[in-house]
C-alpha positions as CSV (number, residue, x, y, z in Angstrom):
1,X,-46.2,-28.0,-9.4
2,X,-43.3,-30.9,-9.4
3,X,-40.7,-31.2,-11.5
4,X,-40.3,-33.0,-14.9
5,X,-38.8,-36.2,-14.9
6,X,-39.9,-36.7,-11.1
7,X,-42.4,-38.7,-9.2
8,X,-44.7,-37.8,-6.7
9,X,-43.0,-39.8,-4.2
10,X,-40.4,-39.1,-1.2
11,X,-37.1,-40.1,-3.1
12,X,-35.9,-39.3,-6.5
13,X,-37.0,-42.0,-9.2
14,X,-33.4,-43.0,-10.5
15,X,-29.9,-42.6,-8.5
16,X,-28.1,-41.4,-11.1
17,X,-30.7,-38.7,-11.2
18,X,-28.4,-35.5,-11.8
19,X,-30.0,-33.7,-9.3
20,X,-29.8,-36.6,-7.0
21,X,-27.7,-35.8,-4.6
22,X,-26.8,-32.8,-5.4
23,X,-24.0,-30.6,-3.5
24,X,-25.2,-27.6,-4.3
25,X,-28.8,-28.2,-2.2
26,X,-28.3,-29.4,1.3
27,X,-32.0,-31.1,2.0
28,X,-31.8,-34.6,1.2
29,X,-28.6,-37.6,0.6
30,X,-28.1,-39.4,-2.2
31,X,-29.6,-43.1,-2.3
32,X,-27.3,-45.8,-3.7
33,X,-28.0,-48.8,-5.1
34,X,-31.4,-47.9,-7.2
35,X,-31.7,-49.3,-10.5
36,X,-33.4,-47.1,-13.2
37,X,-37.4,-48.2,-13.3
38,X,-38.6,-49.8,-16.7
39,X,-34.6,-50.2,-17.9
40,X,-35.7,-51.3,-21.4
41,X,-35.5,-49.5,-24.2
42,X,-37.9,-46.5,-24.4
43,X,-39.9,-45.3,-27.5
44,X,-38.5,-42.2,-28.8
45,X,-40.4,-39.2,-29.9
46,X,-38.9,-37.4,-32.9
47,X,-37.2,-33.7,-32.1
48,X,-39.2,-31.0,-32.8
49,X,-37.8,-28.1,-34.6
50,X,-35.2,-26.7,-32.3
51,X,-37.6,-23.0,-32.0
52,X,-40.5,-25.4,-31.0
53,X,-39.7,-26.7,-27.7
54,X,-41.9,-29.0,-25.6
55,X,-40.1,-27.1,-22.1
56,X,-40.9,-23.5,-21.9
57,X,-40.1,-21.9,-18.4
58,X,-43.7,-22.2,-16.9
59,X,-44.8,-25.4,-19.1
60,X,-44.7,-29.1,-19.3
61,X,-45.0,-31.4,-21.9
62,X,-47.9,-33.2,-19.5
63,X,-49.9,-29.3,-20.2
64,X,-49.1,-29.1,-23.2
65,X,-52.0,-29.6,-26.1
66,X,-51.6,-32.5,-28.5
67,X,-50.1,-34.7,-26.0
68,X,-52.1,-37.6,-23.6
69,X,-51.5,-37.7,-20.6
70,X,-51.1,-41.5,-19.9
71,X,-48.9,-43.5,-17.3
72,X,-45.5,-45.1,-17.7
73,X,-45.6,-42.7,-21.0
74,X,-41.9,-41.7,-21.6
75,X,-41.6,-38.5,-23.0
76,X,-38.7,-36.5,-24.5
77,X,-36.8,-33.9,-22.4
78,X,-33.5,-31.9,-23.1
79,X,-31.7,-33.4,-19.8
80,X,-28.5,-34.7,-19.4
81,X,-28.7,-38.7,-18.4
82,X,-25.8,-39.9,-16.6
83,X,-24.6,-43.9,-16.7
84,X,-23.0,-45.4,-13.7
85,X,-20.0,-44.2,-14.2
86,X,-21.0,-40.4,-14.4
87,X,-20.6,-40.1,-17.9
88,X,-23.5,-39.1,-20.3
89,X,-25.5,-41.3,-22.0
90,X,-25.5,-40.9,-26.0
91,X,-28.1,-39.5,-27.6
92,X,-29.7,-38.9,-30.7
93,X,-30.8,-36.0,-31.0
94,X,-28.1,-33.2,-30.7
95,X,-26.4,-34.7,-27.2
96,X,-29.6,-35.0,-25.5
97,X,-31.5,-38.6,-24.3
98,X,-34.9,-39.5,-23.6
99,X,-35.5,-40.1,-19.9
100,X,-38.3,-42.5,-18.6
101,X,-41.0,-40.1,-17.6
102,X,-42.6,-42.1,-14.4
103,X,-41.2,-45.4,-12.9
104,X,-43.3,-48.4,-12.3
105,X,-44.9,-48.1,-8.9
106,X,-45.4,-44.5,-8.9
107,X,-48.6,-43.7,-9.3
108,X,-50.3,-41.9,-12.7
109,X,-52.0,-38.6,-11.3
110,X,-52.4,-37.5,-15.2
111,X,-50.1,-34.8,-14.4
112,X,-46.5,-35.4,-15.3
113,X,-44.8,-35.2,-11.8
114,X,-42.5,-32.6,-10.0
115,X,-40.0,-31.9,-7.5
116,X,-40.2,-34.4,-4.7
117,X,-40.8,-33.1,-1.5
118,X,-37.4,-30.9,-0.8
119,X,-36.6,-30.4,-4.3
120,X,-36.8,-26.8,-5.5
121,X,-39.6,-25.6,-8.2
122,X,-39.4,-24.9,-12.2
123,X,-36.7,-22.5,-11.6
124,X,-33.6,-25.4,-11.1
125,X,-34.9,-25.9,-15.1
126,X,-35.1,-22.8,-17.2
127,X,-36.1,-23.4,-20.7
128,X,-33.7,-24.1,-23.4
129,X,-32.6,-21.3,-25.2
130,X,-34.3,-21.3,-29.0
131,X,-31.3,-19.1,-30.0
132,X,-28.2,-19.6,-27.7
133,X,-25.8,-17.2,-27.4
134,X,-21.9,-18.7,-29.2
135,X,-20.3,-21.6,-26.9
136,X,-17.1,-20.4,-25.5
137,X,-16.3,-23.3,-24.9
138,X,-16.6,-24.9,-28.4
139,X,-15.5,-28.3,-28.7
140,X,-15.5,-29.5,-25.3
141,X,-17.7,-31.9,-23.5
142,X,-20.5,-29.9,-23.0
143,X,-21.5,-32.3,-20.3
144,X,-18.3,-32.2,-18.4
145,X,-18.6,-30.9,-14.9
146,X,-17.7,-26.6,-14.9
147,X,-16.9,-25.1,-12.3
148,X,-18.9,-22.1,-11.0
149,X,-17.9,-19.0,-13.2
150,X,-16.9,-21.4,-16.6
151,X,-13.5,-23.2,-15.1
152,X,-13.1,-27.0,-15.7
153,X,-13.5,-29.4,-13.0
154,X,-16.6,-28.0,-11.1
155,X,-19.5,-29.4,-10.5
156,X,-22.2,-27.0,-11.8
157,X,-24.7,-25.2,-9.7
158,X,-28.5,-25.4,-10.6
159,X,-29.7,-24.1,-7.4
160,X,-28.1,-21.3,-6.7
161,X,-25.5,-20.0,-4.8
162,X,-25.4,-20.4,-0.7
163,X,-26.8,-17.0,-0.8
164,X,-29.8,-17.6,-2.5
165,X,-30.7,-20.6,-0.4
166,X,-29.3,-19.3,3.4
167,X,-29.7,-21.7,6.2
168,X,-32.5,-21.5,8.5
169,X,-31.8,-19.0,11.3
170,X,-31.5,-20.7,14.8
171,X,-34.3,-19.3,17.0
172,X,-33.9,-15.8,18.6
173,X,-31.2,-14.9,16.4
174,X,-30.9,-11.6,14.6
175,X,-28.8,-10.5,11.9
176,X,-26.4,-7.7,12.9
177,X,-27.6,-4.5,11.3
178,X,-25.6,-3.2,8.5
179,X,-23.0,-0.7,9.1
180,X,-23.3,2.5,7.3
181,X,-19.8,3.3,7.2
182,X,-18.9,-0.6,5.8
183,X,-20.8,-0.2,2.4
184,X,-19.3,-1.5,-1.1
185,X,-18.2,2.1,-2.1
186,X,-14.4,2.3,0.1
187,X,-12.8,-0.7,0.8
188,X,-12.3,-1.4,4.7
189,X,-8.2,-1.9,6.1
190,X,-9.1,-5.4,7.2
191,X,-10.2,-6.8,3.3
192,X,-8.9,-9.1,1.5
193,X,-9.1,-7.0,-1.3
194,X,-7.9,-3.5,0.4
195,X,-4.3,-3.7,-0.7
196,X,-5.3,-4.4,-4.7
197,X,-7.2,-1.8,-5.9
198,X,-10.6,-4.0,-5.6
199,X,-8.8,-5.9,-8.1
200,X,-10.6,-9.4,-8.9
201,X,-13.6,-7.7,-7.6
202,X,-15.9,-9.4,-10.3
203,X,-14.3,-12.9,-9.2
204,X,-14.9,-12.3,-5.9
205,X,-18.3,-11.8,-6.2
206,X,-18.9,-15.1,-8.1
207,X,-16.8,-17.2,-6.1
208,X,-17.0,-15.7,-3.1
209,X,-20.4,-15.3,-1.7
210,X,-22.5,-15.0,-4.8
211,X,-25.0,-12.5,-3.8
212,X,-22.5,-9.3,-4.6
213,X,-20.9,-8.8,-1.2
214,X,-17.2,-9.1,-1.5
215,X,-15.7,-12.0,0.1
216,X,-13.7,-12.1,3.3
217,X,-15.8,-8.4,3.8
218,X,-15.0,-7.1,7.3
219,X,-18.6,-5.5,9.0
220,X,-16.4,-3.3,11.4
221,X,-15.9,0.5,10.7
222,X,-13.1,1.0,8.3
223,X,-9.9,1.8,10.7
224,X,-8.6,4.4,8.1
225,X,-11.8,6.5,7.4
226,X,-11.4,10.3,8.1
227,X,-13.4,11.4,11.7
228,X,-16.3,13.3,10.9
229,X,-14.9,17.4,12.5
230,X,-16.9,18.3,15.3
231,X,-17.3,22.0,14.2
232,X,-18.6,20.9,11.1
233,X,-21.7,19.0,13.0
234,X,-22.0,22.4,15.1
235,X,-22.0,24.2,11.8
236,X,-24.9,22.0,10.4
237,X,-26.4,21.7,13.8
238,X,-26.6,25.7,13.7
239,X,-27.9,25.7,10.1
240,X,-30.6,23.4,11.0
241,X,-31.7,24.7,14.0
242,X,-31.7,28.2,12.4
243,X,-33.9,26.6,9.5
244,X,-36.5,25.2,11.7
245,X,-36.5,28.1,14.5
246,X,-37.1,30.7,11.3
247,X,-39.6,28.8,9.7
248,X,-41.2,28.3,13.4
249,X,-41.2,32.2,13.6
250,X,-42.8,32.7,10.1
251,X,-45.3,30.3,10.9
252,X,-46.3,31.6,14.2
253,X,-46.5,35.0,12.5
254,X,-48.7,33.9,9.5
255,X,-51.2,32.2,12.1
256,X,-50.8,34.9,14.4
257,X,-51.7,37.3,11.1
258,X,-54.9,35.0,9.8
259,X,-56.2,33.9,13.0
260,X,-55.0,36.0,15.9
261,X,-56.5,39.2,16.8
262,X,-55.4,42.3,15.6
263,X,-52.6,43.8,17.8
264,X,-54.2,46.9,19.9
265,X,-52.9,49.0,22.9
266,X,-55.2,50.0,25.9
267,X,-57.0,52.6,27.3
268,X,-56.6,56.6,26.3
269,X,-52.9,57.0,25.0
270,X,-49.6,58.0,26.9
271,X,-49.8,61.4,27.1
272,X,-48.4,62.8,24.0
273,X,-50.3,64.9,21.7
274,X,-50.5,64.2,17.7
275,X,-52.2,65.8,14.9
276,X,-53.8,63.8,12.5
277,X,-55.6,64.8,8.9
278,X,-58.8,62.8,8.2
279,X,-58.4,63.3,4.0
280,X,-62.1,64.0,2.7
281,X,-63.4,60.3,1.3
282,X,-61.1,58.5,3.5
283,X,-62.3,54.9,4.1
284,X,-62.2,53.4,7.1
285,X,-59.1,51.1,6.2
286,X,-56.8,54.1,5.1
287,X,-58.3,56.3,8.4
288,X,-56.5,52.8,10.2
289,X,-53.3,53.0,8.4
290,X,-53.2,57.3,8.8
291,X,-53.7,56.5,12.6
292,X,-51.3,53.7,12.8
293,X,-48.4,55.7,10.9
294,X,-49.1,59.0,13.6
295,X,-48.3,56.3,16.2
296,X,-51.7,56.6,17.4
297,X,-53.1,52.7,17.2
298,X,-51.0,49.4,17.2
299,X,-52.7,48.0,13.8
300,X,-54.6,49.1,11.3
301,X,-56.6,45.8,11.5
302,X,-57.7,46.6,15.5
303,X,-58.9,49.7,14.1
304,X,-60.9,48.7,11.5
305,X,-62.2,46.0,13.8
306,X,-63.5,49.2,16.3
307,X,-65.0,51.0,13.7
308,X,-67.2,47.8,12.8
309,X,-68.3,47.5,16.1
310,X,-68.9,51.0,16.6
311,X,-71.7,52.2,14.5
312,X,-71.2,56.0,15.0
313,X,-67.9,55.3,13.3
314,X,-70.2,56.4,10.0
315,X,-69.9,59.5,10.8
316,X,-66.3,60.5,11.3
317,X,-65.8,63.5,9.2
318,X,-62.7,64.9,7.7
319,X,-60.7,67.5,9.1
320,X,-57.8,67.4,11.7
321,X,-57.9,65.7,14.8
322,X,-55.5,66.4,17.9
323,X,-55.3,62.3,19.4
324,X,-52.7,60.7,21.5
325,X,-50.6,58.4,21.0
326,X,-50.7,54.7,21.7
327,X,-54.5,54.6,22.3
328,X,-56.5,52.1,22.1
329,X,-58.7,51.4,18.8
330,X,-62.1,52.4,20.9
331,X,-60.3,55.4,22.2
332,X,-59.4,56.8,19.2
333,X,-62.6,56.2,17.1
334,X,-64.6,57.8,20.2
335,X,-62.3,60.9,19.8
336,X,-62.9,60.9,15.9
337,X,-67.1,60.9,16.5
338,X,-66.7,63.7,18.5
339,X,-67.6,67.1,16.2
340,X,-66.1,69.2,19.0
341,X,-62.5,67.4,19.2
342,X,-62.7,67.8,15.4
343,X,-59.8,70.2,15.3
344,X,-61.2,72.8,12.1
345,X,-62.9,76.2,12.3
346,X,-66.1,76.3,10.4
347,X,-67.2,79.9,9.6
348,X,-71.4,79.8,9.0
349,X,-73.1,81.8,6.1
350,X,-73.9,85.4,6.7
351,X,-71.5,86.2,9.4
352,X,-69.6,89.4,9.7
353,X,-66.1,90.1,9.7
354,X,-66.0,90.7,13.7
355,X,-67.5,87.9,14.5
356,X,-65.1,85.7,12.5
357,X,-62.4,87.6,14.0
358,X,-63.7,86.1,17.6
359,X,-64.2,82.5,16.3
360,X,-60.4,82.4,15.4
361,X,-59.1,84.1,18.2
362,X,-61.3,81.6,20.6
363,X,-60.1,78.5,18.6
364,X,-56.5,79.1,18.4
365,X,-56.9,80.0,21.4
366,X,-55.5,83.7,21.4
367,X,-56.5,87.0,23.2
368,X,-59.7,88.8,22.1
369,X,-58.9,91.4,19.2
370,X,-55.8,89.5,18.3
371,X,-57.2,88.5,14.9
372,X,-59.0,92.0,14.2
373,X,-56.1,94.0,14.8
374,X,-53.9,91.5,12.4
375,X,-56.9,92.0,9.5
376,X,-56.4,95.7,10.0
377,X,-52.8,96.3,9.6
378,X,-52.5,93.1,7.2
379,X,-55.5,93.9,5.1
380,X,-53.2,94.6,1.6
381,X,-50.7,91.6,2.3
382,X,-54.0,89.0,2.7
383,X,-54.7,88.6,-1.3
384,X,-57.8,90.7,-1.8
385,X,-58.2,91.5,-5.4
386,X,-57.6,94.7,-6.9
387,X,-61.0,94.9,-8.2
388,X,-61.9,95.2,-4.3
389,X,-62.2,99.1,-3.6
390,X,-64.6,101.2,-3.1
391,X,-65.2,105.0,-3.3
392,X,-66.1,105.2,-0.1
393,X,-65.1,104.8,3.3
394,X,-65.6,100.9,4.1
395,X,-65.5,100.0,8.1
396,X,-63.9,96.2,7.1
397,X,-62.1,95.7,3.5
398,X,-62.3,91.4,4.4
399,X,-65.5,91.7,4.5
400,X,-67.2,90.0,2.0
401,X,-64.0,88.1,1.5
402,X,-64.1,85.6,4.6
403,X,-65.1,82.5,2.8
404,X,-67.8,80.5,5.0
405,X,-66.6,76.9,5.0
406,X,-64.8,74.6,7.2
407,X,-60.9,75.1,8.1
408,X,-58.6,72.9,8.9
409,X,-56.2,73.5,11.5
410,X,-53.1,72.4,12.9
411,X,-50.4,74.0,15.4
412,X,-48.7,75.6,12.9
413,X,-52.2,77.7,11.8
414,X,-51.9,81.3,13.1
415,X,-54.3,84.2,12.2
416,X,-52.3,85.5,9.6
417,X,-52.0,82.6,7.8
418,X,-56.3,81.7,8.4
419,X,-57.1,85.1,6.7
420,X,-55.4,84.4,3.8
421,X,-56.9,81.1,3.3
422,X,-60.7,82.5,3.8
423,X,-59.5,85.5,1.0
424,X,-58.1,83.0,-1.5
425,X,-61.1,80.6,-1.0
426,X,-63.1,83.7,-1.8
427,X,-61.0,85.2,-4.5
428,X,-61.6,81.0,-6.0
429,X,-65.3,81.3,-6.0
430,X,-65.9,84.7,-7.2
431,X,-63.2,83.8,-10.4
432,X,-65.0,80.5,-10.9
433,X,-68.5,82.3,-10.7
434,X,-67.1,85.2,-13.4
435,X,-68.1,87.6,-10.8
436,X,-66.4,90.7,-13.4
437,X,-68.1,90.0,-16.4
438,X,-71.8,89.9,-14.8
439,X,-71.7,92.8,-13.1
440,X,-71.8,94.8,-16.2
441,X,-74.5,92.6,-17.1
442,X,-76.4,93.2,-14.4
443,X,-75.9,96.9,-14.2
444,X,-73.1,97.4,-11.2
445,X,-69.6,99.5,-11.8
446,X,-68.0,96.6,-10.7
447,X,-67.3,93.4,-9.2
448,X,-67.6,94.8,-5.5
449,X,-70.6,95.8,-6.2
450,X,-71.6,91.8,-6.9
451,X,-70.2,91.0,-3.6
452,X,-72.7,93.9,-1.4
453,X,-75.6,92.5,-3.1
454,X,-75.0,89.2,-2.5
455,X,-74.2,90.2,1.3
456,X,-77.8,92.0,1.6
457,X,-79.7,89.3,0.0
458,X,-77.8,86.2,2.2
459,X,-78.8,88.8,5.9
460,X,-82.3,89.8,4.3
461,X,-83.4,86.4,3.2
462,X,-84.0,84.0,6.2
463,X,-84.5,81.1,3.3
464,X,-82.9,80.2,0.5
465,X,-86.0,80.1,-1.3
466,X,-86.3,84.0,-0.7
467,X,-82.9,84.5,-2.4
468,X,-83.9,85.3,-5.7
469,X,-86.7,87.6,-5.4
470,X,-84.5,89.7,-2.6
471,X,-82.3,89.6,-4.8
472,X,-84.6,91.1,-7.6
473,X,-85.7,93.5,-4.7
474,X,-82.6,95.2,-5.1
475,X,-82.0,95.6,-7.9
476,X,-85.3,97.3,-8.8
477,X,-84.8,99.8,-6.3
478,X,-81.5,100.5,-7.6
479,X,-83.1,101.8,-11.4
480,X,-83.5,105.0,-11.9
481,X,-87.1,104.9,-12.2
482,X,-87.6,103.9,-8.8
483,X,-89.9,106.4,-7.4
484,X,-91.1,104.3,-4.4
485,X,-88.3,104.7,-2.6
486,X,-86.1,106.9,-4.7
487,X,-83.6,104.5,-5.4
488,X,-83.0,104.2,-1.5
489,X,-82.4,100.3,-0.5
490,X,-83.9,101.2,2.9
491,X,-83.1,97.5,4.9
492,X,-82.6,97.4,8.8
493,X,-80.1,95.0,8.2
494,X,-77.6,98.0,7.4
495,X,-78.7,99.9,10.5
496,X,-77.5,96.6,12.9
497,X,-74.7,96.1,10.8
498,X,-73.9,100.1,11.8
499,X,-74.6,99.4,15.3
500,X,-73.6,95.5,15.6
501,X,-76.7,94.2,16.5
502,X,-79.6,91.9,14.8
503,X,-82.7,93.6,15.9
504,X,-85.5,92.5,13.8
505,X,-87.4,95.9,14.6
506,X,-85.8,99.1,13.8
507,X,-87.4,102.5,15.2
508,X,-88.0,105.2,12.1
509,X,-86.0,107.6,14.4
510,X,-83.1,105.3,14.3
511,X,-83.4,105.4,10.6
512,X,-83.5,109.0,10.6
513,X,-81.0,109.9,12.8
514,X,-78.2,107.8,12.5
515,X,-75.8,109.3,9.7
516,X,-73.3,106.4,8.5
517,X,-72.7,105.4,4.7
518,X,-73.9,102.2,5.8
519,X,-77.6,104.2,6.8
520,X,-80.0,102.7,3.3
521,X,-82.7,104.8,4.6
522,X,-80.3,108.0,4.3
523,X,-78.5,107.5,1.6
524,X,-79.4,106.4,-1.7
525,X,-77.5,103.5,-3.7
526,X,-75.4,100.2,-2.3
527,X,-73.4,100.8,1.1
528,X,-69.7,101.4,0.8
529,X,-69.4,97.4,1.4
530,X,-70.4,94.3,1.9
531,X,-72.3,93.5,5.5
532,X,-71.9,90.2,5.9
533,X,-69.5,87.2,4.3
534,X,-71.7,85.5,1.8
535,X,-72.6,82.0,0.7
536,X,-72.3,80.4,-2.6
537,X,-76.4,80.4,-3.0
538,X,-76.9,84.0,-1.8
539,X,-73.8,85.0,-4.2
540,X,-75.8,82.5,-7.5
541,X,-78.5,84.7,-6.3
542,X,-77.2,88.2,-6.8
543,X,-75.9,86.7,-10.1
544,X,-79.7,85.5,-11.4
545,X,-82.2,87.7,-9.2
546,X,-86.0,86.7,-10.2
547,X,-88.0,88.5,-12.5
548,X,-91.3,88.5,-10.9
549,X,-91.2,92.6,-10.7
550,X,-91.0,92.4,-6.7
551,X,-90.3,96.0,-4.9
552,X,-91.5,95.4,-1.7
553,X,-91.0,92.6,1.5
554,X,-91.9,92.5,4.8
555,X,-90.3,89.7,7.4
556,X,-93.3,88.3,9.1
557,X,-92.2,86.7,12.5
558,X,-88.2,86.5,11.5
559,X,-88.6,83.2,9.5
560,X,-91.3,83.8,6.7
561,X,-90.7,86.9,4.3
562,X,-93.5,88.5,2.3
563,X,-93.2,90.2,-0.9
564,X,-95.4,92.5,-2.4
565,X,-94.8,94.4,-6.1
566,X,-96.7,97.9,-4.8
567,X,-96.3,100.5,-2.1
568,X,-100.0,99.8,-0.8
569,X,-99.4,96.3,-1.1
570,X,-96.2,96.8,1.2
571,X,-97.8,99.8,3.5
572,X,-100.7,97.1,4.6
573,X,-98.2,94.6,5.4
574,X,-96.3,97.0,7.6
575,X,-99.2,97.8,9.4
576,X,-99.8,94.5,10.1
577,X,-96.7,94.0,11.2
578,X,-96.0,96.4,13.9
579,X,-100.2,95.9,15.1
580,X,-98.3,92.0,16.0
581,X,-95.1,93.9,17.6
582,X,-97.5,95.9,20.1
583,X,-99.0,92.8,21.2
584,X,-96.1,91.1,22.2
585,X,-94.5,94.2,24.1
586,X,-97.8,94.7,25.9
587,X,-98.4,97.7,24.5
C-alpha cells in the first residue's frame, strides 16, 4: 500500500513535498526545480468533525465508503504544505491545507497512491489524534521545525531514529556479540556518563542513539569490576558436581532397585553357623527378610525370587533352622525343604517316657541316659501338678505328662529346660480340657486317673475311630458289677509296658506270673500310672467314652480291633485269633 498524497511513480509528486528529501531517511535526493502539478486552486471539502477523521492508522480516504474514487480528485488531508520558502501554507481549517491528491501525468489506478518506491509504509503517518494530549508548547508555530526530543530549531524525525533504520551490513560481516559484563545495569570506566551518576541518562537515550543504548557506550569489560574469587567457582564447582554425582547415585540405585536383579551371594555360605526361627504362618516375603536380618541371604527380594522358582518352597514348615551365613537364595530354601535339617524334636502320640528320654538325648546330641537320669532327680522342680500322685508306686511320674508335639530347639535348649516345656504343654491341655471336674463325673478319684485311661485307650486303640468304644471298654470293667472279669482291665499293653516291649501276643503264663502293679491281669483296678504320653483325641476320648455297652475287643492282625459286648462273643474271637497265630509260627 503507498502513501497518501503520493503517486505511483519513481519521484515524489511535488518538491516541496515535506518528506521530499528528507534527512532523516537516507534512500533518495531531493529534486529541485519541480513545480506543484495542477497549481490552481483546488476544491475544498468541508472538515469533518474533528472525532470523525478521514485518516485512521490503517485507512485511506481512497478505502473509505462514501467517497469515489476518481482521478486528478483532490482530497483533504491533515498534512503540513510547505511554500518555496519553507514556510506553511495557510489554511482553513485549523492550520491544515488541502494538498492535490494526484498530479497530471500520473496515472489513476482507482487507488489513492502510496509511498514511491523507497519511501517507507503507513507508519511515517500515524493518525491524528481525536483527543490530543495539552500542547506544551502553546502558542508557538506548531509548524516550525523541533528538534528531536521538543527543542527549537530541529528538523523533526518521521522515520525514526538511525536505529530503527540501520544501514545495510557489508557482506560477511558480523555484529560483535554482546558482552555480558557491559550491560545497562553498571556503568563501564570508559563512558561518557561514568563520572555523573548516569545523570542525563534519559537525554542520552533520545539524542544519542535512539534505541536505549547510552551514547558513547564502551563494549569492553568494565576496567573497575570486581574479579570473580577463584575459590568461590571451586565452591560452586563442588556444589554442582556433588548435586549431579548424588542424583547420579540415587538414580542408579532406583533403576538398579526396579529393574536390576535382586542382590544374592553364591553357593553354600561361609562357614558360620546361624539359628533361625521360621514363625508359624510366616509368608514367604517375611521368611526373606528373617533370613536376610540372620545374615543368611543378601536380599530379601533374591529370596523370594528362589522360592518362586522352587516349587517345594510350599512346604517349608515352621520351626528352627541351623543355616549359614552368606548363602545363596537356592541354598538356603534347599536347607529349609529339608524335614531333617528342621532343627525341632517332634515327640509322636503314644510314646513312653523312655523312649522320649532317647529322642532328646539323640537330638541334642548328649550321652544315652543323660535325659532319664535328669527326669529322675528333677521330677518335682519340672511343673507337674499337684493333683499328679498316686497311691502307689509309679515307675515314671512324667509319664503321661510328656506332651506329644513338635519342639523347637535352639543351642541354648538343654534337657532340663525340654522337660519342662513337654510338662507345661501338658499341664495347658489337661486345664483347658477341665480334666478335674470330669473325673468325678466319670467316676475316677481324681484327675490322674483321667490321664491312665487316656494312656490305655491311645496304646490299645490302633485307630482313632476305636477310641471311644476302648474307652467305654474301660470303664465298664472298672464298675463294680463287672463280673466278667472282676473289675480286672486285663490288656497286654501293661505287661510290655512292665517289660518294655510291644508284643502283640502275650503268653497266659506271662500274665500269671509276672507280679508288677502295672500286671491288669493280676491286679484289679487302673495301674499305678499312665503307660504311655497321650494325644489330644485319645485324652477327648477318655473324657466321652461311647455308650454302646462294649466289654470285650480283640486286635485282629494289629490294625483292625474287634469288639464284642459278651464273654462268648469275646471267647470265639480269641479262639480265632490264636488258630491265625499258629499258622503263622508253623505250628
Amino acid at each position: 500500500m503507498t502513501e497518501y498524497g503520493r503517486g505511483s511513480g519513481p519521484e515524489p509528486w511535488h518538491p516541496e513535498d515535506p518528506l521530499y528529501g528528507d534527512s532523516g531517511w537516507s534512500g533518495h535526493e531531493a529534486q529541485q526545480g519541480r513545480m506543484p502539478f495542477g497549481g490552481g486552486p483546488q476544491q475544498q471539502y468541508p472538515q469533518e468533525p474533528q472525532h470523525q477523521q478521514y485518516l485512521q492508522q490503517e485507512q485511506y480516504p481512497g478505502q473509505m465508503q462514501g467517497y469515489p474514487q476518481q482521478s486528478h480528485q483532490q482530497m483533504p488531508v491533515q498534512q503540513p504544505a510547505y511554500d518555496g520558502g519553507g514556510q506553511p501554507w495557510a489554511t482553513a481549517h485549523g492550520g491544515y491545507t488541502e494538498v492535490p491528491q494526484a498530479a497530471q501525468g500520473y496515472p489513476d489506478t482507482g487507488q489513492y497512491p502510496g509511498a514511491a518506491e523507497g519511501y517507507p509504509g503507513t507508519d511515517a503517518y500515524p493518525a491524528a489524534d481525536p483527543y490530543p494530549a495539552p500542547d506544551p508548547y502553546a502558542g508557538a508555530d506548531p509548524y516550525a521545525q523541533q528538534p528531536v526530543g521538543g527543542y527549537p530549531g530541529e528538523a523533526p524525525d518521521l522515520y525514526g531514529t538511525p536505529e530503527a533504520y540501520p544501514p545495510p551490513k557489508p557482506p560477511g560481516r558480523r555484529d560483535p556479540e554482546p558482552d555480558a559484563e557491559a550491560e545497562d545495569d553498571e556503568p563501564d570506566e570508559d563512558s561518557a556518563l561514568a563520572d555523573s551518576g548516569r545523570d542525563g541518562d534519559d537525554d542520552s537515550r533520545e539524542a544519542g542513539s535512539g534505541g536505549g543504548r547510552r551514547a558513547g557506550r564502551s563494549k569492553g569489560k568494565g576496567k573497575g569490576k570486581p574479579k570473580r574469587s577463584g575459590a568461590a567457582c571451586l565452591v560452586a564447582a563442588l556444589v554442582i558436581a556433588g548435586v549431579v554425582g548424588g542424583g547420579g547415585y540415587y538414580g542408579y540405585t532406583y533403576l538398579k532397585a526396579r529393574f536390576g536383579s535382586a542382590e544374592d551371594y553364591a553357593g553354600s555360605g561361609n562357614g558360620e553357623s546361624v539359628e533361625v526361627e521360621i514363625p508359624n504362618g510366616a509368608t514367604v516375603a517375611q521368611m526373606g527378610s528373617i533370613l536376610k536380618e540372620a545374615g543368611v541371604v543378601a536380599s530379601t527380594q533374591a529370596f523370594i525370587d528362589a522360592a518362586t522358582a522352587d516349587k517345594r518352597s510350599t512346604g517349608i514348615q515352621p520351626g528352627t533352622y541351623t543355616l549359614q551365613k552368606k548363602m545363596s537364595s537356592a541354598s538356603a530354601i534347599a536347607v529349609l525343604v529339608d524335614p531333617s535339617k528342621l532343627n525341632v524334636l517332634t515327640i509322636p502320640e503314644g510314646k513312653r517316657a523312655v523312649e522320649v528320654y532317647k529322642m532328646i538325648d539323640k537330638k541334642l546330641g548328649k550321652p544315652e541316659g543323660t535325659t532319664a537320669q535328669v527326669a529322675q532327680q528333677q521330677a518335682k522342680n519340672l511343673g507337674l501338678p499337684a493333683w499328679a500322685v498316686s497311691t502307689r508306686k509309679v515307675r515314671d511320674p512324667l509319664e503321661g505328662f510328656l506332651y506329644p508335639t513338635r519342639y523347637d530347639l535352639s543351642k541354648e535348649t538343654t534337657p532340663e529346660s525340654l522337660l519342662k516345656q513337654m510338662v507345661k504343654n501338658a499341664n495347658d491341655k489337661y486345664a483347658a480340657l477341665g480334666l478335674e471336674g470330669k473325673a468325678k463325673e466319670l467316676g475316677l478319684a481324681n484327675p490322674y486317673e483321667l490321664v491312665i485311661v487316656a494312656s490305655l485307650v491311645q496304646v490299645e486303640g490302633n485307630k482313632h475311630d476305636d477310641f471311644r468304644k476302648m474307652s467305654e471298654v474301660i470303664y465298664n470293667r472298672l464298675k463294680p458289677s463287672n463280673t466278667a472279669t472282676n473289675q480286672k482291665i486285663e490288656f497286654d499293653s501293661t505287661i510290655n509296658y512292665i517289660k518294655g516291649t510291644s508284643n502283640i501276643n502275650v503268653s497266659r503264663e506271662e500274665t500269671r506270673k509276672i507280679d508288677d502293679p502295672y500286671n491288669t491281669y493280676r491286679y484289679a483296678g487302673l495301674p499305678p500310672g499312665p503307660i504311655s504320653n497321650p494325644g489330644d483325641e485319645a485324652v477327648n476320648a477318655a473324657l466321652d467314652p461311647d455308650k454302646g455297652g462294649w466289654m470285650f475287643f480283640v486286635s485282629i492282625d494289629g490294625n483292625t480291633t474287634t469288639f464284642t459286648k459278651t464273654f462268648a462273643e469275646h471267647d470265639k474271637l480269641v479262639t480265632e485269633f490264636n488258630e491265625r497265630q499258629k499258622k503263622k509260627s508253623g505250628g
